[in-house]
N, C-alpha and C positions, 0 to 999 in steps of 0.2 A: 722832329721825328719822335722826340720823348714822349710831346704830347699829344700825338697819335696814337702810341704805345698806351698811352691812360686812357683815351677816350674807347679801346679795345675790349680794355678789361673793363671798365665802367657798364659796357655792354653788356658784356660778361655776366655780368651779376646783377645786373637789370633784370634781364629778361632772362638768368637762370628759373626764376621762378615762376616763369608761365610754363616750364614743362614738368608734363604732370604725367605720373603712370599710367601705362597704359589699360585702358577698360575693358572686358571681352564683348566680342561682336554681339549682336541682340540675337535672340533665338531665330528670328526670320529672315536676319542674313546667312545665317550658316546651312538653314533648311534646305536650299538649293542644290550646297555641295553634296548630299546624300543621295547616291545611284537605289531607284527601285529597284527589287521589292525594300529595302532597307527604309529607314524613316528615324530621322530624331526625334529623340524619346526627352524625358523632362530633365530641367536642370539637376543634376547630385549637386555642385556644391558653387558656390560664388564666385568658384576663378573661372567661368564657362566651360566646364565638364558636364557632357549630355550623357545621358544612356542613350544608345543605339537600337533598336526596336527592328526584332523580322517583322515577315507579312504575316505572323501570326499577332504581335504586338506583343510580343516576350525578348526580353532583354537578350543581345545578342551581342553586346561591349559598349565600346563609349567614344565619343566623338569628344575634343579639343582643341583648342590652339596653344601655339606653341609660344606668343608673345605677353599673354597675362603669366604662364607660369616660369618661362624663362627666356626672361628679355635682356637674349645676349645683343652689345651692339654693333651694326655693320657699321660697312666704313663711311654712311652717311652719318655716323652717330644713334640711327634711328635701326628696331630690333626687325629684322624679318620674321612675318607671320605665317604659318603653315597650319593648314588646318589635317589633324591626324584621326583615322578611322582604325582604331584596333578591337578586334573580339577578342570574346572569351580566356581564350587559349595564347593570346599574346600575340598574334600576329595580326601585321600592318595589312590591313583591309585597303584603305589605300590614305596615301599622303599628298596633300595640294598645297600649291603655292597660294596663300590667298594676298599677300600684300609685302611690299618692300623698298628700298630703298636704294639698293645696290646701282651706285653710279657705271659699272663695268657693264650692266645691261637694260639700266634705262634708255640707255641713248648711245650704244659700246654695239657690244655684240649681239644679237638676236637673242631678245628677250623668251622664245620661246625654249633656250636652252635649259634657261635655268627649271623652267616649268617640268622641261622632261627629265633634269637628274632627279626628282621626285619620285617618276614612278618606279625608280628602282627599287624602293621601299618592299611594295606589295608584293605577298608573298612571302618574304624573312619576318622571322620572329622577332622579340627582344631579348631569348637568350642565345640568338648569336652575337659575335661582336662585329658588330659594322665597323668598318675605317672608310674614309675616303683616299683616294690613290692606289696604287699599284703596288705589287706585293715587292720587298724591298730585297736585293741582292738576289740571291737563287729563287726565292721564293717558297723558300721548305715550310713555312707556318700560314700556308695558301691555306690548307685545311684549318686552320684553329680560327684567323680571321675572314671575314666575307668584305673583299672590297667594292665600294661600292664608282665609278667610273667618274672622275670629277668633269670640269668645264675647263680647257685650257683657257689661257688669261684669265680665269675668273676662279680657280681654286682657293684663294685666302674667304672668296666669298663663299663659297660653295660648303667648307669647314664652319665656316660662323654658322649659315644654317641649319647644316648637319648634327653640331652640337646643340643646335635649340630643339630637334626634334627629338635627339635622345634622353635630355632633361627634363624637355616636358612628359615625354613619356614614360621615363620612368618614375617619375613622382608620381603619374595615376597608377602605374603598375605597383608601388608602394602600397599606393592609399586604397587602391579599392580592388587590388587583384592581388591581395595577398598570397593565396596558394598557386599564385605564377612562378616558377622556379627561373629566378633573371641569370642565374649562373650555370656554368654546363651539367648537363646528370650526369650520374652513373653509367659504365657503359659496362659490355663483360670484360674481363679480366682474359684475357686469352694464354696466362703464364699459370692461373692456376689451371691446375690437372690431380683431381680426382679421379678413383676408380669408384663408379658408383654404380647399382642396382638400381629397378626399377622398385622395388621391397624400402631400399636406401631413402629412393625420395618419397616416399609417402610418408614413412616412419618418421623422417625430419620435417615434414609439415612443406619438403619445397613443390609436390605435388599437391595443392589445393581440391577437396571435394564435395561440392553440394547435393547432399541428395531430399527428395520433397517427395512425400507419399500420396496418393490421392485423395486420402482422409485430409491431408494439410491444406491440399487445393479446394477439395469442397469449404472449407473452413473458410481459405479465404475471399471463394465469392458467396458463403453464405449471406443470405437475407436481400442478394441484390436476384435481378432479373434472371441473370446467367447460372445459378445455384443448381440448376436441374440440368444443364444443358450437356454435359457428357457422363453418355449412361456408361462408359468404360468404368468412370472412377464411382460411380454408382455402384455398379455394380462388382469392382472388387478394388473398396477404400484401405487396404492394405500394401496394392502393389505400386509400384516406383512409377510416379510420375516424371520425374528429373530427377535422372542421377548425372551429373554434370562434374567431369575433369576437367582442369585448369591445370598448366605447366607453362613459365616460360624457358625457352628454348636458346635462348641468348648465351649464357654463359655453355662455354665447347660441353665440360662435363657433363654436364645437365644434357645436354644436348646429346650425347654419346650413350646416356642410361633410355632413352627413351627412343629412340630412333634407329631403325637398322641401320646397316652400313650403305645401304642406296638411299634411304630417305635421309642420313646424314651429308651424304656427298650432294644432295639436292639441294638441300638446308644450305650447305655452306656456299654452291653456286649464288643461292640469293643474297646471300650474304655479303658475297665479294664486289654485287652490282648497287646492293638497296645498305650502303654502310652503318646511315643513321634508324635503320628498320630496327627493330624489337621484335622477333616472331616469338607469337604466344601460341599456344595448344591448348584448342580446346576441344572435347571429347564429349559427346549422348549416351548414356546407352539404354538409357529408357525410352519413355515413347513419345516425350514432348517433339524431343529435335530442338535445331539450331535456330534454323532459318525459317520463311515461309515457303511455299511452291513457288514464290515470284522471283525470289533472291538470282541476282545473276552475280555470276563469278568475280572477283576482283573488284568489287564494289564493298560498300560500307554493308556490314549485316543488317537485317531489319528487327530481328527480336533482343541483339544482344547490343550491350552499352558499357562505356565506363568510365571512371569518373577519377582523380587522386585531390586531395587537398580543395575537397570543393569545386571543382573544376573540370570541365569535361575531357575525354579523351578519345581523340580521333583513330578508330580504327578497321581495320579494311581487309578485306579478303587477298590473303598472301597469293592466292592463286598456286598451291603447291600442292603435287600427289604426293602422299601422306604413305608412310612404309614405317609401322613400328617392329620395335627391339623384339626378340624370339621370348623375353620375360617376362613381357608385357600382360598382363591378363586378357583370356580370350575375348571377352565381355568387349573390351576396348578395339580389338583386331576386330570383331563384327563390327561395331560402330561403325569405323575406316571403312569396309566391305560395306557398309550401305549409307554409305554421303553424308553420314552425322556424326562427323570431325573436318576440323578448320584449324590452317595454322593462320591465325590473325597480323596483322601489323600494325604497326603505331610507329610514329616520326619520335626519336627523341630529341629534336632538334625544338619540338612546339613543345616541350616543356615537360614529357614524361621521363620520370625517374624509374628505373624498374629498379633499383633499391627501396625503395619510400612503399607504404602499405599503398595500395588501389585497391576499387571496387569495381568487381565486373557483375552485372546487372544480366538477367534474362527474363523479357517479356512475356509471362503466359497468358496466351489469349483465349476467350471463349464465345460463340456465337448463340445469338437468341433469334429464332426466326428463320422461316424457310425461305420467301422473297426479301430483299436487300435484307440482311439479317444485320443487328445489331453489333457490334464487337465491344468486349468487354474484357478487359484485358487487368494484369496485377505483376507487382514489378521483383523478383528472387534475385536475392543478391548476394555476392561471398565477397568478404575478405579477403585480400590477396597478398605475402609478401615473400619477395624472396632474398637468402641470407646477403647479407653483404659480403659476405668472404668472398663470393663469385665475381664481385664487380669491382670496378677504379673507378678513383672521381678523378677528370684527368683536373690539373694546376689549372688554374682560372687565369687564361690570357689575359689580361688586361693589356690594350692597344695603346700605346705610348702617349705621352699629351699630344694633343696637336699641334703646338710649337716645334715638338721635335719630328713629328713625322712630316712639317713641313721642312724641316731642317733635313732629316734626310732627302725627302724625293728632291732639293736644291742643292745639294750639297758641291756636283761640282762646280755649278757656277758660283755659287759661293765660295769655293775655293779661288775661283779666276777673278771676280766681284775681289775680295780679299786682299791680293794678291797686287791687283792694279790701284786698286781705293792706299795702299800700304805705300808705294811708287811713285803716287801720284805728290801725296802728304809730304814723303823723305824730299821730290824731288822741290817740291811748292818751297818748304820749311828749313830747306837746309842750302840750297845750291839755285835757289831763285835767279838771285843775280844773275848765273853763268848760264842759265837756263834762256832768261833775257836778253843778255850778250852774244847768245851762238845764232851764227851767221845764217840756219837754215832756221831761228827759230820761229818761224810762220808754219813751215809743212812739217817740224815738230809739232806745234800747238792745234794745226786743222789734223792732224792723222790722230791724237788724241780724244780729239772732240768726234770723228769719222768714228772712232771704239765706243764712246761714248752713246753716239746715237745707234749704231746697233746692236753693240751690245746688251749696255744698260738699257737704252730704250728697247728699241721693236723686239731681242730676242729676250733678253732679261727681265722686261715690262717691270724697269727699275724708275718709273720717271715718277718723281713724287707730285703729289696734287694737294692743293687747298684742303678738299673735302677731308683729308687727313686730320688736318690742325682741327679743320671745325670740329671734328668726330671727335677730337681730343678734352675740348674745351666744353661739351656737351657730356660729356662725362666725368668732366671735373663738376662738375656744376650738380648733374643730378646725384653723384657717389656711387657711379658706376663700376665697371670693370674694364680696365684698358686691356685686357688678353686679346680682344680683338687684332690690335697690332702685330701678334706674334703669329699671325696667321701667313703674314708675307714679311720672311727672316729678308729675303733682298733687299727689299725695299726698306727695313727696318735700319739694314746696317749702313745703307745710304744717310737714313735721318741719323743715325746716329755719327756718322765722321763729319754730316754735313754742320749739329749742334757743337759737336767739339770745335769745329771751325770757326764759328763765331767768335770764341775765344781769339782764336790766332788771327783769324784776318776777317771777321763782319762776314756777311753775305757773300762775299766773293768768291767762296769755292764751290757752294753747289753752283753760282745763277752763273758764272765763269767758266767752271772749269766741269759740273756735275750733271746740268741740265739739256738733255737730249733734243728738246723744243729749242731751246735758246743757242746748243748746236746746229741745227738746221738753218734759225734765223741767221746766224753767223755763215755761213756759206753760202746763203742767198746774198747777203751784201758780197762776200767774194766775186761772187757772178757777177752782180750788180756793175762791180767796179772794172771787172774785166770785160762786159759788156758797153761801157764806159758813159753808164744809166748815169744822167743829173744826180747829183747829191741832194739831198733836201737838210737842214738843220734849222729847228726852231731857234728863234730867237733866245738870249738867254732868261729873259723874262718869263717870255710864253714857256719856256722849257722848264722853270723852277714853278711854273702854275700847275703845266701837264705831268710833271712827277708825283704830285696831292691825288690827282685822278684814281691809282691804284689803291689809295688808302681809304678811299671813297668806295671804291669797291669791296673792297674787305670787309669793311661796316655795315655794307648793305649785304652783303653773306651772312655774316655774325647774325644778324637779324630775323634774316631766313629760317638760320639754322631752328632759330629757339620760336620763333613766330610761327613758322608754315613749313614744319621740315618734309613735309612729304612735294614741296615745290625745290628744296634742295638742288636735286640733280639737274633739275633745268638750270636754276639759276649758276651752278656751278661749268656751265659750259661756256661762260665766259671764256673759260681755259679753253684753248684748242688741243690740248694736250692727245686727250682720248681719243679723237679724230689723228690726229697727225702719228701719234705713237702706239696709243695702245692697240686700235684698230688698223694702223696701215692706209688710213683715209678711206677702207672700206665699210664706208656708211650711208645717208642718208645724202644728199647733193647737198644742200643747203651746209649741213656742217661740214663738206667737206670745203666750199666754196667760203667761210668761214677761214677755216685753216688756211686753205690756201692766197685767201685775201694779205695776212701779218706773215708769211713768207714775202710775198710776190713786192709788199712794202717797204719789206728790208734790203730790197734790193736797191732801192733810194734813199730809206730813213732806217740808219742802223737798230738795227734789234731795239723796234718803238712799241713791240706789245710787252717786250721785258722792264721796258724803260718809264711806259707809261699807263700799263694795263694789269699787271700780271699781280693778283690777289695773292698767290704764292710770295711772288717777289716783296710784297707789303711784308707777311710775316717774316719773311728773310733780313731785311733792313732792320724790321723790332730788334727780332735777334739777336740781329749784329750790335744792339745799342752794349751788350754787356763785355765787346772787346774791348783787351787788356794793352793791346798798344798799337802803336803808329807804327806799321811795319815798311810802308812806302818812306823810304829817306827823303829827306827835303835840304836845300841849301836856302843861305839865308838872301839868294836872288832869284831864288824863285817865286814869281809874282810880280816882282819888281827888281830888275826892270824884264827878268826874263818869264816871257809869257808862252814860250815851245810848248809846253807838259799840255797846257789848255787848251791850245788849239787843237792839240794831234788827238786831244780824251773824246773816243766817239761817244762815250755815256754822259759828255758832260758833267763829269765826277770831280772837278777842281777848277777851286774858287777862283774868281782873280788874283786873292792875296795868293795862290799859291799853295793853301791850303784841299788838302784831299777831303771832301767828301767819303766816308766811308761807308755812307748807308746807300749813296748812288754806283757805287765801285763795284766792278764786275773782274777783279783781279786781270784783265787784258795782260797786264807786264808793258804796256806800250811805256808807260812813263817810265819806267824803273829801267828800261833799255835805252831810255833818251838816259837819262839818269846818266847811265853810266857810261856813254857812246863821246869817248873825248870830239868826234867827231859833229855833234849834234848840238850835245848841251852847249847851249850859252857861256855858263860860268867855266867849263872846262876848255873851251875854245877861248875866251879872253884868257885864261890862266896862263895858257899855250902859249898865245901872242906873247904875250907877258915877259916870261921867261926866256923865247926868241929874242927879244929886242934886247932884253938883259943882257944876252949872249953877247949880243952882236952891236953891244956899247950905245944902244941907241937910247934915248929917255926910256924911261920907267913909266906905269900909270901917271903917277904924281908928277914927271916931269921933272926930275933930278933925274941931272947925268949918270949913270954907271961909273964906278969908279975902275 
């Protein structure tokens, strides 16, 4: 067994270094993923970051994967790939699965699962906070978090991804979308309360005003085609081409200085519907206008734009009848009275601050030509800010690790998982023996193993697998990060009482007492026996050959791993595990007929895929090389000339001498109840006699009389 254990690690560090970082996809794989009119644009920088390109071929954001810049690892060992579409503005244009490893839907549950928790992306920005899972307790912080719907049985995997698409994307939201604001804005302050005039907000600058003479407009299409083209500003370069008000209407008092008491009570209807809206006011009273004659309602303007931090800003016809304050100058009440005012909106959710400066832009266009006439157009812009007194910046949620928020949404099985794992230990470690001894202890031990497999297995999906250890060892190797593991606390706290175990007693208490598969096979031999199916047992020969089998197997995984991990999960179904437990044998026929082959066997040859198969079982036995003692008692005639303990070991776990194997030992308790069964044991039955014949003055062993 030792040197099995060598020849693992030898592995190990062989072939740690044919794995090598991973590279990003070529330009002509990823081209595919891009929905027209959209198109990838040239590489920005070496880690496979694209520009995104409209149908005009003007950058519209940037295309990446999620595995060159954060290559977190699944529980193959190996990172999953997502290929991420975000523009401008920070929102997820969309997000694809392009490649992975995840054994839970290679050959588990319907691979197309995993594909569609993807498209929950599109649509959210990156200054929400996404979580995966369900809002925890009452669910009061629904509003600060957006959660996003996981994959039952496959949530540890579903997190591992989750957190690659957030990393990667926020390092390009870093690097090249600096005036992204990744944490929440400003929103209004609804405690502050101002009495303010409409006199009030201009004098403080929070009523913005551009005005542009038609001397300024001729100037600025001077010398092009369009220069002659309206005889208005021609003919009087004095009077107001654009006199343009701006207010945002967000903060209540602001909103109270400017708005009657019907156009406030309007305002605040939208307000109660549209939460993350921003309504802005803006106001003509010259003769440009807003809009063109084509603009329809509730849609994006066509002459107006705006921009904060480099960045564009989305906004859109509030669609509101518009009633100002009795203050207001009349100038402004005309505008209203003839359709040149709009109260605009904007999401703050995609990244506008209405505390931070912005730029609101208006288009002035001019025509040359009587048939298809020319358009010639120039771009009037204002400055915009308004005080921060008016707004909060709410505490920036940050969403708990993901360790813990898998800790909560498990928590009470993990209290139950705890509780029995605690039970099991006290009763294994303290009170064995009497556990061994008691008269019903078979339908003690099968009602245990019955919790076991449904619990831990099918409802807990607590059954540990190979592909675990490989993932482990594959990240020992390249200097990865094991946080992977913390993604499944159940399963975590299994490995963790099942490595303490090895200490106490080898292998024996997961592949014995912990293993949900290796429960099942144990109550097929039940059946077996009460159906009163031939027994099969190899010889002891052949039996000490077919034990090397599994270590055989483990080697040729090891191999896998580091050679062809993207062949992993095939070769990892050796295990029938994912078929029998994690799935419910709702799979594929073949693997279920697989599965159901090492049940239907055990009902002849006791638990022969634990015994001679199981890659798990290999690293278990490793394991076990570093217990600290012989917990099975032994007398000094066991072996010779009493050979009970051996015959009855269906693992074939003790030697002839008498000696226990503990790397083949599945903790049964069969021996340790002969052991103690004055009834059974050999040396306790001679003792017996012994002392009888003593009594009752007859010779002794030795044949001297009793005196």
């Amino acid at each position: 067994m030792l040197r099995a254990a060598r020849l693992i690690l030898s592995l190990c560090l062989t072939l740690g270094a044919l794995c090598a970082a991973a590279e990003p996809l070529p330009r002509e794989a990823l081209a595919p993923y891009i929905r027209a009119p959209m198109a990838l644009g040239p590489a920005i920088n070496d880690k496979g970051v694209y520009s995104l390109l409209n149908s005009g071929g003007a950058e519209a954001g940037y295309v990446f994967e999620t595995e060159p810049m954060a290559p977190l690892p699944g529980f193959s060992g190996a990172p999953v790939n997502v290929l991420v579409v975000l523009d401008l503005d920070g929102r997820f244009l969309d997000v694809k699965l392009i490649s992975h490893n995840e054994p839970i839907f290679v050959s588990g549950l319907p691979e197309h699962m995993f594909y569609d928790f993807f498209d929950q992306y599109r649509g959210h920005s990156i200054n929400e906070t996404l979580v995966v899972g369900n809002p925890y307790g009452d669910g009061d912080d629904g509003s600060a978090l957006v959660y996003l719907d996981g994959v039952t049985k496959a949530t540890a995997s579903v997190r591992i991804a989750h957190e690659s698409v957030l990393a990667a994307t926020l390092q390009v939201a870093r690097e090249k979308m600096g005036g992204v604001s990744i944490g929440p804005p400003a929103v209004p302050d609804p405690t502050v309360a101002e009495n303010l005039t409409w006199d009030d907000l201009v004098a403080q600058g929070i009523v913005t005003r551009l005005t542009v003479s038609n001397a300024q407009m001729n100037a600025e299409f001077a010398g092009t085609i369009w220069e002659n083209d309206d005889p208005d500003a021609q003919a009087d370069p004095d009077a107001p081409y654009l006199d343009l008000w701006v207010v945002d209407l967000g903060p209540p008092s602001v909103a109270r200085a400017v708005l009657s008491d019907s156009g406030l009570q309007t305002l605040r209807a939208f307000q109660e519907i549209s939460t993350s809206d921003e309504p802005i006011l803006v106001v003509e009273t010259a003769r440009h206008g807003l809009v063109s004659e084509d603009f329809t309602r509730n849609t994006s303007p066509d002459w107006i734009s705006a921009e904060q931090g480099g960045f564009p800003v989305a906004l859109r016809d509030a669609d509101l009848l518009i009633d100002l304050a009795d203050d207001v100058p009349d100038a402004l009440h005309d505008a209203v009275l003839d359709g040149k005012a709009l109260i605009l909106r904007t999401d703050r959710r995609l990244g506008f601050d209405p505390a931070a400066p912005w730029t609101l832009k208006i288009e002035a266009v001019r025509e040359h030509g009587m048939f298809k006439p020319e358009l010639g157009s120039v771009t009037l812009a204002t400055d915009i800010t308004s005080p921060e007194r008016f707004f909060t910046r709410p505490e920036v949620q940050k969403p708990a690790p993901p360790w813990v928020e898998a800790l909560k949404n498990r928590a009470p099985d993990l209290i139950v998982l705890a509780l029995f794992l605690t039970l099991l230990v006290m009763l294994l470690g303290g009170a064995m023996n009497r556990l061994a001894a008691h008269r019903h202890f078979t339908p003690i031990r099968l009602g245990i193993l019955a919790f076991v497999t449904v619990f831990i297995g099918w409802w807990g999906q607590g059954q540990l697998s190979i592909v675990t250890p490989l993932g482990v060892i594959r990240t020992a190797i390249q200097g990865g990060s094991y946080s992977f593991l913390l993604y499944d606390p159940f399963s975590l706290l299994i490995w963790a009482v099942t490595l303490a175990g090895f200490v106490a007693w080898g292998r024996g208490l997961f592949c014995g007492w912990l293993c949900p598969f290796g429960a099942l096979q144990e109550f097929a031999a039940h059946l077996g026996r009460a159906l009163r199916i031939p027994q099969v047992e190899p010889s002891a020969a052949r039996d000490n050959r077919l034990k090397w089998l599994k270590y055989a197997i483990l080697a040729a995984l090891v191999i896998v791993v580091f050679t062809a991990p993207a062949r992993l999960d095939k070769a990892a179904e050796v295990e029938p595990f994912k078929t029998a437990i994690t799935t419910f044998f709702l799979r594929e026929w073949y693997y279920v007929v697989y599965a159901a082959f090492w049940l239907l066997l055990s009902m002849t040859l006791f638990k022969g895929f634990c015994r001679y198969v199981c890659p798990l079982g290999a690293v278990m036995a490793i394991g076990g090389l570093v217990r600290g003692r012989d917990w099975i008692a032994r007398r000094p005639e066991c072996g010779s000339p009493c050979q009970l303990c051996r015959v009855k070991c269906s693992y074939g776990a003790i030697e002839k001498s008498g000696r226990i194997d503990y790397s083949e030992c599945f903790q049964c308790l069969d021996c340790v109840a002969i052991h103690d069964d004055p009834q059974r044991c050999v040396p306790l039955v001679n003792d017996a006699k012994k002392r009888r014949r003593a009594a009752s003055g007859h010779p002794n062993a030795e044949g001297v009389p009793a005196e």
